[in-house]
C-alpha positions, 0 to 999 in steps of 0.5 A, a space after each residue: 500500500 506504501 508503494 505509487 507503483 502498486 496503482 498500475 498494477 490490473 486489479 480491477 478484474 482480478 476474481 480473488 481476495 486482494 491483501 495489502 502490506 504497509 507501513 505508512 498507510 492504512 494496509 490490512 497487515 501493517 508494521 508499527 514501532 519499526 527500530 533497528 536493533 544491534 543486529 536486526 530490525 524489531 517492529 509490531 503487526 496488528 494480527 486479530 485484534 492485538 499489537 504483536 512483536 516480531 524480529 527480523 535478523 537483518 537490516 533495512 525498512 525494506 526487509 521489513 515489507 519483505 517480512 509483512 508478505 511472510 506474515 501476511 501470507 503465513 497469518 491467512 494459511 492459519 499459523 499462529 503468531 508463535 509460529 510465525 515469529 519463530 520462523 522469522 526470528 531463523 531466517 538465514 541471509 543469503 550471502 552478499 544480501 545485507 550481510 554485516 559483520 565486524 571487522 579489525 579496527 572496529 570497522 563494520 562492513 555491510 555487504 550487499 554486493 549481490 546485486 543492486 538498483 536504484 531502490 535497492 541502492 536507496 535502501 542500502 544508504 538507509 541501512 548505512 546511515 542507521 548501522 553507521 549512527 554517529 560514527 564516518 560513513 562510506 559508501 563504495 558503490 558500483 556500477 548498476 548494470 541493465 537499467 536501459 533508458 534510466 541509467 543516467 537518471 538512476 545514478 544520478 538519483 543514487 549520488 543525489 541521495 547519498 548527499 541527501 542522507 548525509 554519507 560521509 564518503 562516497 566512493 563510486 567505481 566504474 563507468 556509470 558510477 562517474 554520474 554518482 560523483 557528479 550528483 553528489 557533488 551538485 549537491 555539496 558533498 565536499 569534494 574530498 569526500 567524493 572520489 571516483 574509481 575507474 579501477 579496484 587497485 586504487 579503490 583498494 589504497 584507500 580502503 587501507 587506513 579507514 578510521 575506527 568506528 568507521 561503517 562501510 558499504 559495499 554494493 553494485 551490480 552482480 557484473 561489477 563484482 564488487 565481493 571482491 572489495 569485501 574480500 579485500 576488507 575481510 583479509 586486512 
């Protein structure tokens, strides 16, 4: 219910039950007090009346509308809020989706590196910033590959954005990624703080000193195969 998209959706014919997840709008099964914890996200859903909690083990809002279909779907098949928790509580990531882990020196790294579009790049600068709190944050973002005609408008969007969420440090790679930097800098990120990479070698020597405290973000295009840049981090 949250998402304009779902209004072009052919409903109207459709001959079954329609059931809507929200958030920020008024939805059959809607998520309240959302919070992210040390290491997930807490939220309550209205199930029969009551206000009942649930955990996720990952981060990100967007998790969240993920976890409302679970609940949505499992909560009409019969099973009982004590099922369903449960089976949220033993989701396992998939590897390089929103995966965070610590790092020496205090770094934490969030790696998302599978694969990336304009509203999952959004979603990850979201998890960035929150995860990151008050410590520096940095985000080395790839190339977002196979977006036809909307390339130049989503990159851009991506470096306007990261300005907007107040990243520390934007760290594009790539061809496309040079249209992060300019909308970052248009929207007046220090210059310092915005540096373009056409190579990963010399990506790599700037990760070599990052400052503890530091949360870092690494995420682009499954051909841009930035796990390399989270292999890199992982053996300092």
């Amino acid at each position: 219910s949250d998402d304009v998209n779902s209004k072009h959706l052919l409903t109207h014919t459709f001959p079954g039950t329609i059931i809507k997840i929200g958030i920020n709008t008024a939805a059959h099964y809607r998520a309240e007090n959302v919070e992210y914890t040390e290491d997930g996200m807490n939220f309550n859903v209205i199930l029969h009346g009551k206000s009942l909690p649930f955990y996720i083990p990952i981060f990100g809002v967007h998790n969240v509308y993920n976890a409302l279909f679970a609940i949505a779907a499992a909560d009409r098949l019969g099973f009982s809020h004590e099922e369903i928790s449960k089976g949220l509580k033993e989701y396992k990531r998939p590897r390089m989706r929103m995966v965070t882990r610590k790092l020496n020196g205090d770094i934490t790294l969030i790696d998302d590196s599978f694969s990336a579009n304009l509203n999952a790049m959004k979603a990850a600068i979201d998890v960035l910033v929150n995860v990151g709190g008050e410590g520096t944050k940095v985000a080395v973002l790839g190339d977002m590959k196979g977006l036809g005609v909307i390339t130049k408008k989503a990159h851009l969007e991506v470096g306007s954005y990261g300005a907007m969420k107040k990243v520390d440090f934007l760290y594009p790679i790539g061809k496309y990624s040079q249209m992060v930097s300019q909308a970052a800098l248009e929207q007046g990120i220090p210059p310092e703080n915005v540096i373009h990479f056409e190579d990963k070698e010399t990506l790599y020597q700037n990760l070599s000193n990052l400052s503890p405290g530091t949360t870092i973000l690494v995420k682009g295009s499954r051909t841009a195969r930035m796990e390399d840049v989270v292999n890199y981090l992982i053996d300092q």
